[in-house]
C-alpha positions in Angstrom: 110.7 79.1 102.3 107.0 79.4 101.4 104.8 81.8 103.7 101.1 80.6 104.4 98.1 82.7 105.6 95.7 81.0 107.5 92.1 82.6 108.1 90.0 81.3 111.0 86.4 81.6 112.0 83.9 80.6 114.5 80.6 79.4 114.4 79.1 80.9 117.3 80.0 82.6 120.6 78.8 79.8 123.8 78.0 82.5 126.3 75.9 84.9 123.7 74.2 82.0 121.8 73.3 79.5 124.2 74.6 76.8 122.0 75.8 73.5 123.5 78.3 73.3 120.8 81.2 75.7 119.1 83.1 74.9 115.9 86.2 76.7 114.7 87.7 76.2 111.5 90.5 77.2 109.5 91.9 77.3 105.5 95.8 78.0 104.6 97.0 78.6 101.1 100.7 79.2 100.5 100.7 83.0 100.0 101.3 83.3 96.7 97.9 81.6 95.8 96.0 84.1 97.8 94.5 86.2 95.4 93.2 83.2 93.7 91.8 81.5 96.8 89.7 84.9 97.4 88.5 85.4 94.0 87.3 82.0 93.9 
């Protein structure tokens, strides 16, 4: 079975930014490609 991490992230925060608009994203790599997603 292969594990994944996932990492997530947030363009803004609505009620401290006044921004109509928020996007939230994500990337997953299977785990054992990790050190080369970060290094890259």
């Amino acid at each position: 079975m292969t594990e994944y991490n996932i990492y997530c992230d947030e363009n803004c925060h609505l009620e401290h930014d006044r921004q109509p608009i928020m996007v939230i994203g994500c990337i997953w790599c299977p785990e054992e490609a990790d050190r080369q997603v970060v290094e890259e």
